[in-house]
Structures are given as C-alpha cells and as structure tokens.
C-alpha positions as MATLAB code, in Angstrom:
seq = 'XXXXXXXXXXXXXXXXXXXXXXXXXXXXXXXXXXXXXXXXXXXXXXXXXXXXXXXXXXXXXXXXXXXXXXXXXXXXXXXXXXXXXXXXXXXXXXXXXXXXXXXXXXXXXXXXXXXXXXXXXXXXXXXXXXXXXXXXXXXXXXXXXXXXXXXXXXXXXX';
ca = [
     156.571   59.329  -46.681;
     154.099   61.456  -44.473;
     152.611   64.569  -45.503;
     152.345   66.210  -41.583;
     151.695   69.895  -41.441;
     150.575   72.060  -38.955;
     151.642   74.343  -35.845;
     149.740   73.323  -32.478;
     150.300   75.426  -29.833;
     149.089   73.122  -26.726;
     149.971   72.213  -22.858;
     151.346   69.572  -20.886;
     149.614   68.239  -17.848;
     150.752   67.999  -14.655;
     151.759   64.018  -15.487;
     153.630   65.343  -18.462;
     151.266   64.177  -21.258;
     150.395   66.106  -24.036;
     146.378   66.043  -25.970;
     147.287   65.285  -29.526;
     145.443   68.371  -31.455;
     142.313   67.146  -33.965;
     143.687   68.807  -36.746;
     147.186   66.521  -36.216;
     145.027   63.489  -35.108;
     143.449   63.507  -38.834;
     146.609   63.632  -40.791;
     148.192   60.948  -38.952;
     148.423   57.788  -41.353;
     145.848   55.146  -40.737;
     149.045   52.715  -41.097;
     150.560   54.078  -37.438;
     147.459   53.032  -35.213;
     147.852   56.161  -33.031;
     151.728   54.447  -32.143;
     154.655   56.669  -31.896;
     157.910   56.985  -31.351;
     159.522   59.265  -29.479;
     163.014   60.370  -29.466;
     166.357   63.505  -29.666;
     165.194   65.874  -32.343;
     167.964   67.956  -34.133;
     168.574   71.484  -32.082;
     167.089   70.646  -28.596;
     163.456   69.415  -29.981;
     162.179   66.471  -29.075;
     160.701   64.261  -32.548;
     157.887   62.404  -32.636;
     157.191   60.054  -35.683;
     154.387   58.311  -36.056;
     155.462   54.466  -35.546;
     155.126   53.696  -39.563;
     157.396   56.578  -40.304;
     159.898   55.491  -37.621;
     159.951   51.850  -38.907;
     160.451   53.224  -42.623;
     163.576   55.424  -41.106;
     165.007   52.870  -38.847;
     164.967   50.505  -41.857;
     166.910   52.472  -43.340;
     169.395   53.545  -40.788;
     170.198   49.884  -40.221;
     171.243   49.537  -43.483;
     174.296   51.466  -42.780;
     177.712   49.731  -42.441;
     178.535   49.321  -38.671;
     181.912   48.568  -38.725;
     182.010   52.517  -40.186;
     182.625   54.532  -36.536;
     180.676   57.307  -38.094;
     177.828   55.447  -39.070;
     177.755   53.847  -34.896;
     177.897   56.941  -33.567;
     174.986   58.601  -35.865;
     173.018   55.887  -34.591;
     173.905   56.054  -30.947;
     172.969   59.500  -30.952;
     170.171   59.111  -33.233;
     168.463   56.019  -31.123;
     169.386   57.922  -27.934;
     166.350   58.228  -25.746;
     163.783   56.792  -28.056;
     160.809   55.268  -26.758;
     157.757   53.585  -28.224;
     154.292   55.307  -26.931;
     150.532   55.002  -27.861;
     147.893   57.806  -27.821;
     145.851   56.959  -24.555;
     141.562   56.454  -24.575;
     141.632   60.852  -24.668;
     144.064   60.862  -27.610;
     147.671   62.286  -24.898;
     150.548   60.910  -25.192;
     153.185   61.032  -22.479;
     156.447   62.461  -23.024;
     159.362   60.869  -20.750;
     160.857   62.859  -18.440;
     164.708   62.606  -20.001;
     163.201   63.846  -22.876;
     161.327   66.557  -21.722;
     164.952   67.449  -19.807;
     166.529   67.495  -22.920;
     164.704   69.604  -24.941;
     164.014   72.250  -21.831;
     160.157   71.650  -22.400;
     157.964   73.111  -19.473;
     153.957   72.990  -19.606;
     153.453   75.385  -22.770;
     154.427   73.309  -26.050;
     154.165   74.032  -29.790;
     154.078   71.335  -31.915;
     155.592   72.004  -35.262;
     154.463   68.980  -37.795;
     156.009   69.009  -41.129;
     157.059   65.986  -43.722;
     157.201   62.352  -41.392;
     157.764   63.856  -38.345;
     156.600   66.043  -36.031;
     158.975   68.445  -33.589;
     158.205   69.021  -29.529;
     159.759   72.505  -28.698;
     158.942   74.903  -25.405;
     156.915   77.448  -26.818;
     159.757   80.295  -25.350;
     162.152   78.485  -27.330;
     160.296   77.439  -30.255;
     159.457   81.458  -30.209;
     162.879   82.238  -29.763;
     164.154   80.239  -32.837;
     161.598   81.726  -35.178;
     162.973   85.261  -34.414;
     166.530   83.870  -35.357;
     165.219   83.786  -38.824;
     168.152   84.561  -41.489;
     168.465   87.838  -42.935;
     168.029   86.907  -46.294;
     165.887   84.063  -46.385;
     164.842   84.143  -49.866;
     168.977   83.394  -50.832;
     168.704   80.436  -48.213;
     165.559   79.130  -50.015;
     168.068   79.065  -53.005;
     170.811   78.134  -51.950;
     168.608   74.678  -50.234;
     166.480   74.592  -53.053;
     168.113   75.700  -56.346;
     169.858   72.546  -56.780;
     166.577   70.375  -56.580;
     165.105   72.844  -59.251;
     167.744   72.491  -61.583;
     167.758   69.167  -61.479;
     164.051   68.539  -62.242;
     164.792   70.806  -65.259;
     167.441   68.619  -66.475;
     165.924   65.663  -65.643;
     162.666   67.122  -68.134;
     164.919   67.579  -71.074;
     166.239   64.444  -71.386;
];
C-alpha cells in the first residue's frame, strides 16, 4: 500500500486538466507509470489512485460475493464514473467533466494525498470541510484509534 502525503493547492486549466505538483510526482510509485484512475470519492471528492493502487483495490472488491445485493450496489457506486487517465508530456492530467460536476470542482483545486489515494476537492469546499473540524478531536482520535492501540498491545504480550 502507498505512502501518499501532501496538500497541493493548484489550478485547473481552461481544458479542465490539472499539473500534477513535483512534490506528488516523486512519491508516486514507480509501479503506476504516471497511470491513474479516476473516480467518486467519499463526501463529494473526486479520488485519484495511482493505477497500481486501483488494481490492488479492485482486486479486492471483486472478491466480494455478487449474488450479496449489498456487495452490487457498493460496487455500482464505487465503479461509478471511473476512468483510466495518464499524466500527459507536462505531467496534467485531465479530469472528466461528470466528475468535475460531481464533486462541484471549479478552477482552484487542493489536492489532499494521504495513504493509496489521493482526494480532488474545490478549494472553497475543501476549506469549508476543514473548518467543520469536531470539537473534540483528540476523543475522535481515540475513539478511531484506541482500538488499533490496544490491540498491538495485546498482540505484544502474547
């Protein structure tokens, strides 16, 4: 799995590509040969994965039982609007326009890289989100995390 991190604050061009920051462009695994895909991120972002970490993901998501209606409609939604793209001669990519529709992305961007992915939001939203930031996030961090703690500690002692 990926090790992306990074915020990129950047711009779309009038053709609706977007320059893939240097600092991204060297964490990107040698394995994805500047290939992506595109597709619905989770709260109106749009995802990008680098095609290796798609094809690890996918693999995965098809092992799922189909004839579970659950199961079909994560991956309807999931596979929704996905497309394969590769990094043009001046390192852009272009994001389709049903995409770019879904997530409400005009011409300023940020892109938020973290783990195998990395997340398309408007800046105004992306902004927006960040000042929606829970009261108490120090209990959230423990409520997400305490679990994974206490279970390495167990895990050590036997």
């Amino acid at each position: 799995m990926g090790n992306l991190i990074g915020e990129y604050y950047c711009k779309l061009d009038s053709k609706g590509r977007i320059m893939i920051p240097s600092g991204l462009k060297k964490q990107l695994p040698p394995e994805a040969n500047e290939q992506f895909v595109v597709n619905r991120g989770f709260e109106k972002c749009i995802a990008l994965y680098p095609k290796n970490e798609w094809d690890t993901i996918t693999n995965e998501i098809s092992k799922l039982n189909k004839f579970n209606k659950k199961n079909r409609e994560f991956q309807r939604y999931f596979y929704r609007g996905a497309t394969p793209l590769s990094m043009d001669s001046n390192g852009r990519i272009l994001i389709p326009k049903g995409l770019k529709n879904y997530a409400g992305v005009g011409h300023e961007v940020v892109l938020f890289a973290y783990g195998d992915h990395v997340e398309i939001w408007d800046k105004t939203t992306y902004e927006n989100l960040l000042t929606d930031e829970p009261e108490d996030f120090a209990n959230l961090a423990e409520e997400v995390m305490g679990d994974k703690q206490e279970n390495q500690n167990d895990n050590e002692l036997s």
